[in-house]
N, C-alpha and C positions, 0 to 999 in steps of 0.2 A: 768337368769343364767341357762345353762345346768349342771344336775351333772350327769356325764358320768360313771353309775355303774350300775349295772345289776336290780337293782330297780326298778330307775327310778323314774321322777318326782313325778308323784301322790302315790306313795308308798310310797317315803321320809314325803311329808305333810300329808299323812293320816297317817304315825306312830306317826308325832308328835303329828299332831291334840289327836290320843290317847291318848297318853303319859302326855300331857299335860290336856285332858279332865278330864282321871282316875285318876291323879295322883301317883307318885311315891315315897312317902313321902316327907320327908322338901325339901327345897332348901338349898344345900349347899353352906356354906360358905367358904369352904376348898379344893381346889382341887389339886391332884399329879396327875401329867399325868407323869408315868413310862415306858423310851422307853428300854425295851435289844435288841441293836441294833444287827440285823443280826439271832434272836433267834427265831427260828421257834418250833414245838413240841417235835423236834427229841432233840431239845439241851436241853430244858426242860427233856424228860427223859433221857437223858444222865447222868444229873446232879442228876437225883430225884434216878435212878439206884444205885450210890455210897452215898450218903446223906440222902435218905429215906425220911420223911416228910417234907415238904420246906413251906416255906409261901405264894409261887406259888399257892401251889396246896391247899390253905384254903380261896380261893376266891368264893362263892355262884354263880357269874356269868362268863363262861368261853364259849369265843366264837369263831367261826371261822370267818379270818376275812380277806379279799381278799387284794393284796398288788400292781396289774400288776398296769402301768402308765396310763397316758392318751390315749395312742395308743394302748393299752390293750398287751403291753409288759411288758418283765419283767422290774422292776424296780431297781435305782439305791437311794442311800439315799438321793438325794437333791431332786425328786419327790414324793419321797415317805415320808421325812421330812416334804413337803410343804404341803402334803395331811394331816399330822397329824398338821400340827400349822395354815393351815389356809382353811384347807376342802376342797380345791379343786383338781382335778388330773390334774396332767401335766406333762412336757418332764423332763426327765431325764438331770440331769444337773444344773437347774432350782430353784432359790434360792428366794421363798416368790413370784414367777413370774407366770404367767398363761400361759397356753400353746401358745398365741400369743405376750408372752417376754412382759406384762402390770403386774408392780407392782400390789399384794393385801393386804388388811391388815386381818392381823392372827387374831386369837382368844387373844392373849396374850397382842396386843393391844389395841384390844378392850375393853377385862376386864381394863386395864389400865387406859384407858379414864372415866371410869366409878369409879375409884377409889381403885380398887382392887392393890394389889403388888404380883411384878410379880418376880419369881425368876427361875432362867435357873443354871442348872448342868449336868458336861458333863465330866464322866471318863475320857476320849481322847478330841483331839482339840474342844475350846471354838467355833472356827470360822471353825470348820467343819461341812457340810454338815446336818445334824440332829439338835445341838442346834443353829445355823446361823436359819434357816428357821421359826424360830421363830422371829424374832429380826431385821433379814436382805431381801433385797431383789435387788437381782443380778442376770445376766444372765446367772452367772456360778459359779458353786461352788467351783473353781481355783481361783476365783476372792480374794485371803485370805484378800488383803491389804482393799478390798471394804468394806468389812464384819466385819474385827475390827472396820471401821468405823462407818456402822449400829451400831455394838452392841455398841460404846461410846455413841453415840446420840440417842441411845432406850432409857435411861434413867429408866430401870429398874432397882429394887430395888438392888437385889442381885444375883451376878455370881459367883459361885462354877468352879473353872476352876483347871484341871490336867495340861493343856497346849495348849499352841499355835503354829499354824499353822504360823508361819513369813515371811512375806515377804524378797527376799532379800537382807540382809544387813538391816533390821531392828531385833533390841535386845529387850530383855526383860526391860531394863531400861529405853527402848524407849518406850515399850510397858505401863509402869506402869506409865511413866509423861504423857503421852496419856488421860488415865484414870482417873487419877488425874485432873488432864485440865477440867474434863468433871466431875466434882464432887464426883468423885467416892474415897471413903475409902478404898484402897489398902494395903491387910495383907497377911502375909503369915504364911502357917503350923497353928501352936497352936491358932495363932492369931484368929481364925476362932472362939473358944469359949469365947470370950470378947469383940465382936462385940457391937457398940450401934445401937438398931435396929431403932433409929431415922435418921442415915445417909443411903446414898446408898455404899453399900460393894461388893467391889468385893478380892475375898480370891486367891490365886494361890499356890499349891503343888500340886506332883504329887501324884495321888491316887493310883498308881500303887505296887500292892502286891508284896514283894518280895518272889526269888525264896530259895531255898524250902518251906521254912517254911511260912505261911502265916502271913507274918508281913510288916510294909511299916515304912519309916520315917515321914510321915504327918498323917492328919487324913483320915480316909477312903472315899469309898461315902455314907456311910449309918452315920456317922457320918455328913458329907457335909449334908445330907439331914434332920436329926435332929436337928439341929444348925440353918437349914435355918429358919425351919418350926417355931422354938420359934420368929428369927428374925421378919420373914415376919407375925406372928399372929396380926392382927390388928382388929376393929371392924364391917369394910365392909369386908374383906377375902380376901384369896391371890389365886394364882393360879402359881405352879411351876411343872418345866419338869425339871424330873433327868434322864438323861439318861445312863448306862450300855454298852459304847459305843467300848468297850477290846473285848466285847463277838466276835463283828464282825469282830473285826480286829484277832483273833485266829481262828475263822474258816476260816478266806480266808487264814492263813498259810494251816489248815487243822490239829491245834495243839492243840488234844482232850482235852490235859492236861490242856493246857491254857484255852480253852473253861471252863471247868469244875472250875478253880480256878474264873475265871469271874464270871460265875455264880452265885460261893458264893457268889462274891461281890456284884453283883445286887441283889438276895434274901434279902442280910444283908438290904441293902438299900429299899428295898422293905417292910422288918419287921417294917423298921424305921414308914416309910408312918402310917403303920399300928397300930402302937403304937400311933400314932397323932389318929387317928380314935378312936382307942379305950377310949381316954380322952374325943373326940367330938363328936362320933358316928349320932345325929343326923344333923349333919352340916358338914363332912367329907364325900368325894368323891378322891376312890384313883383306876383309872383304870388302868393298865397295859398290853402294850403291845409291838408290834416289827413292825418296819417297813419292814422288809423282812426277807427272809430268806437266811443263805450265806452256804455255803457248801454241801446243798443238802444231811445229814448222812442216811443213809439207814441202818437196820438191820436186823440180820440176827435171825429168831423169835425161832429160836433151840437152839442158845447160851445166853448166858448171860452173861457180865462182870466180871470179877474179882472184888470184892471189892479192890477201893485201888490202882487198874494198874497204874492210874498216879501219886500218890505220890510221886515214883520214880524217876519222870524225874525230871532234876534240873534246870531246864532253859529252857525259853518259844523260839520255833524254834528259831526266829530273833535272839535270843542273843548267841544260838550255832552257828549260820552261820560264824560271826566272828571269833569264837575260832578255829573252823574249817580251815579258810581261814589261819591264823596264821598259823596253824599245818603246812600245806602245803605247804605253800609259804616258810616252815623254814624245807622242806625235810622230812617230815612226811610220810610214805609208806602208801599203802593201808591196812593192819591189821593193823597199828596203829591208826589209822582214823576210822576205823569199829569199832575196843573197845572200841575208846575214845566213841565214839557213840552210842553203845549200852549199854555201862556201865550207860552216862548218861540220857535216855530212858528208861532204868528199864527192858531191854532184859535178858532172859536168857535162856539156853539153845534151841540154837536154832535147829532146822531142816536144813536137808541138802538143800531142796526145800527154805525155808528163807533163808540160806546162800547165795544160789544161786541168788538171787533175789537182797541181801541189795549187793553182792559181784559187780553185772552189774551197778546197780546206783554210787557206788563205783569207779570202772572203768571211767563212767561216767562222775562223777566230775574231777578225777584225771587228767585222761589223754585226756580230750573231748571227740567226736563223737554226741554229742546231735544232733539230725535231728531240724529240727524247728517244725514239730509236736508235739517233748518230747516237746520242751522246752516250747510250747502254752498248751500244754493241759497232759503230761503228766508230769511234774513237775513247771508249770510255771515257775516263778521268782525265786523259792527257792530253797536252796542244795538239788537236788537229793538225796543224799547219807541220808541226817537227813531224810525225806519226806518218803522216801524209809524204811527207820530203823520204825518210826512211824506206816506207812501202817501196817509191821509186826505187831505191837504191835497191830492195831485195829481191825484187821484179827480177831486175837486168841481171841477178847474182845467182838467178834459179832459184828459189825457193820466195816461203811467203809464212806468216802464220796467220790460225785461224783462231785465234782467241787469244783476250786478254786474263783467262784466267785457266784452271787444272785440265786438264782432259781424261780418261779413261785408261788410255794406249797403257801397256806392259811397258816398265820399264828393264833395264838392264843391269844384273848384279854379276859383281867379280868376288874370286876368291883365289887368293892365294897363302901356297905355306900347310903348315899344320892342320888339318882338319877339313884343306879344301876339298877334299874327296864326298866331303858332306850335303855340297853344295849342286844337287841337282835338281833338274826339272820334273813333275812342275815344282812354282814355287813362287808362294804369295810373300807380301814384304814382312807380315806376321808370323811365318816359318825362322826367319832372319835370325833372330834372337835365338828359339828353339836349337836352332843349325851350330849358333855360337857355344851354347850352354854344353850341348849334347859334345863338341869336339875339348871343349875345358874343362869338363866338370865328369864326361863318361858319360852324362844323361843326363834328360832335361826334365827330371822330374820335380825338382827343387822347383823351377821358371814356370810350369804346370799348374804347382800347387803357389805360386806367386800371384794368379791369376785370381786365387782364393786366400790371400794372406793381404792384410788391410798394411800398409807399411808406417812405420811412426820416428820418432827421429833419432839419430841414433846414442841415445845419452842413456846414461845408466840411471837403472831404478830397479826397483823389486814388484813381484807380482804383490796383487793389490784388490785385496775384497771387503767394502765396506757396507753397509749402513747406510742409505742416501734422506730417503724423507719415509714419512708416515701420514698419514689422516687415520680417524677412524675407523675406514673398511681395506686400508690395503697398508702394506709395505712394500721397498723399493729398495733393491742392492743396487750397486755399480762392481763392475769387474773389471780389473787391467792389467794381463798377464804378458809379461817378457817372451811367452811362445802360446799359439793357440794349444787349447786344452781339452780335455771331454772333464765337466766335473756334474755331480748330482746335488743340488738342493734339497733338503729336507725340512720342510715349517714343521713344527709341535706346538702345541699348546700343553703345556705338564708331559704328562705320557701320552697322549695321543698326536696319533702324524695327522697332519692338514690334507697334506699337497705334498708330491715331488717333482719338480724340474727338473731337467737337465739340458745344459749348456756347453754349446763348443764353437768355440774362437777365441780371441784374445781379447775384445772386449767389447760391451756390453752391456746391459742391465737385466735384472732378475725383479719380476712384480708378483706380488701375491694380493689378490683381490679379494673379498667379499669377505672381508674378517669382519670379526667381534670386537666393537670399539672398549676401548680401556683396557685390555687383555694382553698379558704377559707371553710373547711369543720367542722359542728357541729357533735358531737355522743353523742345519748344521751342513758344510760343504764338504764333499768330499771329492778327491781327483784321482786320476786311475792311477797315479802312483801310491796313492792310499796316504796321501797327504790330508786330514784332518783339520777344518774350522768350525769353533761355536762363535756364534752370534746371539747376542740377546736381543728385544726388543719388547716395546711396549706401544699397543698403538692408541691414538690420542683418543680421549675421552668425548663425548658429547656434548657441548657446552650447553650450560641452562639457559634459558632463558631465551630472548626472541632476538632473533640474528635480528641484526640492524642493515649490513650493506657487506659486501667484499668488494677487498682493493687488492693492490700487491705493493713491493717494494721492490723497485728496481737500481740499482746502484754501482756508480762506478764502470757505464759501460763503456767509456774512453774511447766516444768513436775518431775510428784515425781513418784516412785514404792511404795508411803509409803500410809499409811493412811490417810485421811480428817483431813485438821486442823478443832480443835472443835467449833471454831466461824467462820473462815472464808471459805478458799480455797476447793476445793474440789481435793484433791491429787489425790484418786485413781481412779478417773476419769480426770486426763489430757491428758494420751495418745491419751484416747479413741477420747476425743473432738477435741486434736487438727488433728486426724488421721480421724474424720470426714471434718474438716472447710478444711484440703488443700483436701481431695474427692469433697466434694464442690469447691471448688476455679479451682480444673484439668475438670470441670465440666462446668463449667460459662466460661471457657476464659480467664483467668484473666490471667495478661502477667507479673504479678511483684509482689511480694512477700515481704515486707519488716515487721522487726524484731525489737524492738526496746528495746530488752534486757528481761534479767530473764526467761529466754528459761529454764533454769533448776532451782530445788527449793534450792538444798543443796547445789549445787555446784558438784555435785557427778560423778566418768566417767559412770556407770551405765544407770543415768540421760539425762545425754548427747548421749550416745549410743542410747540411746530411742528416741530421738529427730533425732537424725540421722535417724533412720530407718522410723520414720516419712518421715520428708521433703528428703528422698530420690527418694519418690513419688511422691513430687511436680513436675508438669509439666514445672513451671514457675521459673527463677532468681529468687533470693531472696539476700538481705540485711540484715545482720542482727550484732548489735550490744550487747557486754555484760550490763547487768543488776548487783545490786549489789549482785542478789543472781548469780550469775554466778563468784563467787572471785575465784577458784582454779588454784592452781600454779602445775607445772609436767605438769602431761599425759593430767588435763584435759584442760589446757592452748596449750598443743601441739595438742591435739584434735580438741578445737575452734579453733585454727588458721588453722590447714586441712579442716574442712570445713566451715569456715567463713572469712579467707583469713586477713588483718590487721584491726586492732584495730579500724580504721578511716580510712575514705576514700571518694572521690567523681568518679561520674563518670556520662556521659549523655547519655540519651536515650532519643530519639523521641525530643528531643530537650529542654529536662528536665534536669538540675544539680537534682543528688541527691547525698546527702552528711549523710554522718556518724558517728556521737560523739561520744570518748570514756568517757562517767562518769560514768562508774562503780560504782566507788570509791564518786561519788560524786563532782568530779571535773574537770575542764575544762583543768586548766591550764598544759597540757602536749604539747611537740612540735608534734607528730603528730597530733592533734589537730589545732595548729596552721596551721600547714603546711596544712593542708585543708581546712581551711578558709581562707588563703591564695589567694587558687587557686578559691575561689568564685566568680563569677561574677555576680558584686551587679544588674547586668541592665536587667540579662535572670532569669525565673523561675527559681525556686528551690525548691525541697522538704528536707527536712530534717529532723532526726530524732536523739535521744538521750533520754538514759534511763531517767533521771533527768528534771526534769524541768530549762529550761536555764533562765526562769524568774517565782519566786514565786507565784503562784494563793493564796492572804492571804484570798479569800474568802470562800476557800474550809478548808486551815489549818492556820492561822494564827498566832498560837503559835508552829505550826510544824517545826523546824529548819533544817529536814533533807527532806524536800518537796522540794524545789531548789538546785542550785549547790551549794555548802561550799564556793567555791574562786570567788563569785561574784565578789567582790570587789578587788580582787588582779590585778595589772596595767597589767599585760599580757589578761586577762579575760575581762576587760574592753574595751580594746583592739578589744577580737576578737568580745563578744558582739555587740559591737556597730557597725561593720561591717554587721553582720545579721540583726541589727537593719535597717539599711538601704537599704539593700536588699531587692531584690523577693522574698523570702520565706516566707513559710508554713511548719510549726514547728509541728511532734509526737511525745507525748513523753510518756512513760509508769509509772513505779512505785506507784504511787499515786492510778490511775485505778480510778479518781474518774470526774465526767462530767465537765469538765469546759473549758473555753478558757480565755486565759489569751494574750496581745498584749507587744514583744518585738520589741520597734519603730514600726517600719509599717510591722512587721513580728509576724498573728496571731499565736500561740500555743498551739495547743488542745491535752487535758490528755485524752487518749484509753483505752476503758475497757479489761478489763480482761476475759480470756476464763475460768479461774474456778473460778471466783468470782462473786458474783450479781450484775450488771446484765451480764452475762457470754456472750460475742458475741465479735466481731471483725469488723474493720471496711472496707466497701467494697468502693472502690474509684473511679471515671473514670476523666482524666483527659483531657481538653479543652486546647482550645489555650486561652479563658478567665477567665479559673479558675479552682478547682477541685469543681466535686459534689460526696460530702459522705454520706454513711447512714450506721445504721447501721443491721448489719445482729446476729441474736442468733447465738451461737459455740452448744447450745446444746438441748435439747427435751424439754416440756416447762415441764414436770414432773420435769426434774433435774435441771433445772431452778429455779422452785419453791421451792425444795427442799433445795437448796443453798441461797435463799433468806432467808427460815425460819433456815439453821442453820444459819446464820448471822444475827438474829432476834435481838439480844440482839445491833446491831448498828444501830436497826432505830430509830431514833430521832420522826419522825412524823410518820403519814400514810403514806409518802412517803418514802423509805428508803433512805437514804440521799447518799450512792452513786448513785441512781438514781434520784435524784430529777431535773437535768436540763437535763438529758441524751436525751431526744426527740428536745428541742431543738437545744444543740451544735452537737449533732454526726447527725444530720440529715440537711445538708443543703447546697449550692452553698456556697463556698468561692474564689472570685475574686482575683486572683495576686496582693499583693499590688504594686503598684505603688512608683518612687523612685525619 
């Protein structure tokens, strides 16, 4: 690994080598990693200005400490989060991800693994950009629906949450049986001091101080952070990040006042820390610092503040903007608008030169003229007229800032307790982590090689080498090992070796190209413990006859905007996969597209809009049928049938029936149904597809009553069954998602997997005049592959996870037209 900071590699190991040579007293057991998001030195004295002694400023080590990105720009919080949870620099955006978009695992997991509890707090959004980086790892820190999902299946002890970031059209009571799901103790407010600290708790109220007076309806964050710290003491240690995350969001208004009330509230939270130390002193380590800095304040070193200028104001900017907006929109003139505003700003007596100045932002608001330069850079996003009123006040107080968003400037880290000896200059915000690791653990090679370790969730399962798809020139493993490996592949054909690979990580795939169709192949794995696998295989034959067209079968991709279900689906990843498989599919050829229900997960038109903007890109016809998650009646039933046309249907291509069932619902027996079995012609091919299974597989579910259709048995249903019974056809069908074939009469029937379920792929088809050949193709990376495997850990049955346990044989093979 490179660490891209002005060091440099042999400066980073020869500090440690020191550090760890000399010693720096005990190893702590106890760690706060303290972020005031956005709080550079300028907001520190701002606050120490009006407040005078702080708990800031009674820290022994206090560093300057470099904050730019991986491209040595400024930074924004989800590179600059990533750099404090898991040591590395990267792009702006970038959530637990390395600068070339590869998950790593944080320091926060790491302690985890090791047995430590871990606990995340965060004034402002849980699944924002600073405590996300911790817990989550995603492309982009917009991704909110992704990142509640990391942080369900982080499985850390305890979250202190102000609030959430929602996806939308997901609620809070969505948000809490989420959590729950995922074993989490969900409280709120008071509940937060009656906590059992043998469950995992997550708390929700906002911490947010009210205006004037400094008071809130919950408990504070210095409370959150005292409450945790009794929670999480246990006899290995804990390690938690409280983050002061208001600070930043006040200075990109540029609203001193609010800055300054923040700050209390971080300090308070800060004393908390330190009150823990002072009970553990030699096994307490509580460093603090900022991930950037936001507003840029500059002062002016003749003046000095008023003690006190902001206590006046009554309301942090955002919350004047609306009252504001009311005024005017209800015929409010410009001096009425100015007083309301400086009365509540704490203006007074002003200058002709101030008048002049709040009268044009005034103007301004009221009546427009904003250029696009005010609005980018001379008042951004916010009321001129409040912005403007402020400026004044900061004018007359000495200082000013110069921007509404990050700046460069070094910020300032503290350290005290255990290991603060560690803590010297120089020192990028990506050291941070390293610094922690090295003083808890003796060294930071573990957070090093984290850098290079893909992280997954943390549920039990066993390593895992299967058999994925075939065609007739290649084979395809999948690998998913509980720790990275070094292991050696070996193909044969009888006694001769092909080919040998060798693979190291944790997971993966393994291809073996330019083979011999129809041909009997051994692989055999081997791992440097000298652990032995055989594998058989067989790759697929070359079908006679004159290919007619290829399609695929896609099924079951349940697109959500919401969250991961906690054992199975991967929600907030179905756009993306299914927005990858049709890129693929406009890519390959492929001439036909069929659907065979649960396109959407809730049923929702949002859902369905998502799916539209998808397959609007497919180059290819498509087919597609409702699923039973597809029930909605209205818009979103007007919608599917705009762009999915009727319920059932047939129609021939290349000289193919392909036919369409409605069982949504579960059942057959409807007349457009009939009416299209109908018009089947038992003597020519046919493909067909329907959500439901038209004949039960009892070997996959047995005691499942909703695995087949409901009205097998009713005389209309038997009827049309037994028509496809007799038939050319060759039967998809989804819901299930689990490997099997199951034969109605001389019409096989195979269940498709699923694009967000394990094993997450779709199926790629070409079709002959003597049959079709399938196989199957992954929907997604084999990182989120694996991922998806181990959070559905809790359904494997064996070492094989039992929806994949026959998937290499049925989805990969030649299947002949039956004969009638």
């Amino acid at each position: 690994m490179r660490f891209k900071t002005k060091t440099g590699i042999f400066k980073k190991f020869l500090l440690i080598f020191l550090f760890a040579g000399f010693g720096f007293g005990q190893t702590p057991k106890y760690v706060f990693l303290m972020i005031g998001d956005g709080m550079s030195g300028s907001h520190r004295r701002l606050f120490h200005d009006q407040f005078g002694p702080m708990t800031l400023g009674t820290f022994e080590k206090s560093i300057l400490t470099g904050t730019d990105n991986v491209q040595g720009k400024t930074t924004d919080s989800a590179a600059s989060g990533t750099a404090l949870a898991c040591g590395i620099k990267t792009c702006n955006g970038a959530i637990g991800m390395n600068a070339d978009k590869v998950p790593v695992t944080g320091l926060a997991k790491i302690l985890q693994n090791r047995g430590y509890k871990i606990g995340i707090i965060s004034s402002v959004g849980i699944n924002d950009a600073t405590p996300a980086a911790h817990y989550g790892n995603r492309e982009h820190r917009s991704l909110h629906a992704g990142l509640l999902s990391d942080m369900a299946a982080s499985n850390f002890d305890f979250f202190g949450i102000s609030s959430v970031l929602y996806p939308k059209g997901y609620t809070e009571a969505m948000f809490e049986a989420r959590m729950r799901r995922s074993g989490y103790e969900f409280c709120r407010g008071a509940e937060l001091f009656n906590l059992d600290p043998a469950k995992k708790n997550a708390v929700m109220s906002s911490m947010d101080p009210d205006w004037p007076a400094q008071t809130r309806n919950g408990p504070s964050l210095a409370e959150y952070t005292r409450e945790a710290a009794k929670l999480l003491k246990n006899d290995i240690g804990f390690f938690m990040m409280v983050e002061g995350g208001a600070i930043d969001h006040r200075a990109h208004n540029n609203d001193s006042a609010g800055i300054i009330r923040e700050m209390a509230e971080f300090d308070l939270a800060v004393a908390a820390a330190v009150e823990f130390y002072n009970q553990y002193p030699a096994e307490t380590l509580v460093v603090v610092t900022a991930d950037h800095d936001t507003g840029g304040i500059i002062f002016e070193e003749d003046k000095s503040a008023a003690p006190g200028f902001w206590t006046s104001q009554t309301m942090k900017l955002l919350d004047m903007e609306p009252v504001m907006e009311q005024m005017k929109n209800s015929g409010a003139g410009l001096d009425a608008l100015v007083e309301w505003c400086v009365k509540n700003t704490g203006l007074e007596d002003l200058t002709a030169d101030e008048t002049a100045r709040i009268m044009q932002a005034a103007n301004y608001y009221v009546h427009g003229g904003l250029t696009a330069e005010d609005k980018m850079t001379g008042y951004g996003r916010y009321n001129p007229l409040a912005v403007e009123v402020m400026r004044v006040r900061d004018t007359r107080n000495g200082f000013r800032f110069t921007t509404f968003g990050h700046t460069s400037r070094k910020i300032i880290t503290n350290a005290k307790g255990s290991g603060a000896g560690l803590f010297t200059e120089p020192l990028e915000n990506s050291d941070i982590p390293h610094r922690i690791a090295t003083a808890m653990l003796g060294r930071n090679d573990e957070l090093i090689s984290g850098a290079k370790t893909i992280p997954f969730p943390p549920n039990e399962a066993m390593d895992y080498i299967a058999l994925q798809s075939a065609t007739p020139e290649s084979l395809m493993l999948r690998a998913g090992l509980m720790s990275e490996q070094n292991l050696r592949f070996t193909l044969s054909a009888g006694e001769n070796v092909v080919e040998q690979k060798e693979f190291y990580g944790a997971s993966g795939r393994i291809i073996f190209s330019d083979l011999t169709p129809d041909t009997d192949y051994t692989v055999r794995c081997e791992s440097g413990a000298g652990k032995v696998q055989k594998l058989t295989a067989r790759t697929l034959k070359q079908p006679a006859g004159k290919k007619l067209m290829s399609l695929a079968i896609i099924s079951d991709p349940h697109v959500s905007l919401f969250p991961d279900n906690p054992a199975s689906r991967m929600h907030s990843l179905s756009v993306d996969i299914l927005t990858g498989i049709v890129n693929d599919l406009n890519q390959s050829g492929c001439e036909l597209l069929l659907l065979p229900g649960d396109l959407t997960d809730k049923s929702r038109e949002e859902e369905l809009e998502a799916v539209e903007n998808v397959l609007s890109g497919a180059r290819m016809p498509l087919i597609a049928t409702k699923g039973n998650h597809d029930q909605a009646e209205g818009g979103f039933a007007e919608k599917w049938e705009q762009l999915f046309g009727a319920p059932a249907g047939i129609k021939t291509i290349s000289g193919i029936q392909f036919v369409w069932l409605d069982t949504n619902d579960g059942r057959l027996n409807k007349p457009w149904n009939a009416g299209v079995i109908k018009q089947l012609d038992e003597t020519k091919p046919a493909v067909i597809i329907s959500h439901y299974q038209l004949v039960p597989d009892k070997a996959i579910a047995p005691r499942d009553a909703d695995a087949g259709i409901h009205d097998a048995k009713n005389f209309r249903c038997r009827s049309m069954l037994k028509k496809i019974a007799r038939s050319r056809s060759i039967i998809y069908v989804g819901h299930k998602n689990i490997a099997s074939i199951a034969m109605l009469g001389n019409a096989p029937q195979f269940n498709c997997p699923q694009t967000t379920q394990f094993p997450n792929g779709y199926l790629a088809a070409e079709i002959y005049e003597s049959g079709i050949q399938q196989w199957f193709v992954p929907g997604t990376d084999p990182y989120r592959e694996e991922y998806s495997r181990r959070l559905d850990s809790s359904s494997q049955r064996t070492e094989t996870p039992f929806r994949d346990a026959n998937s290499f044989t049925v989805w990969n093979r030649f299947v002949p037209w039956p004969k009638n």
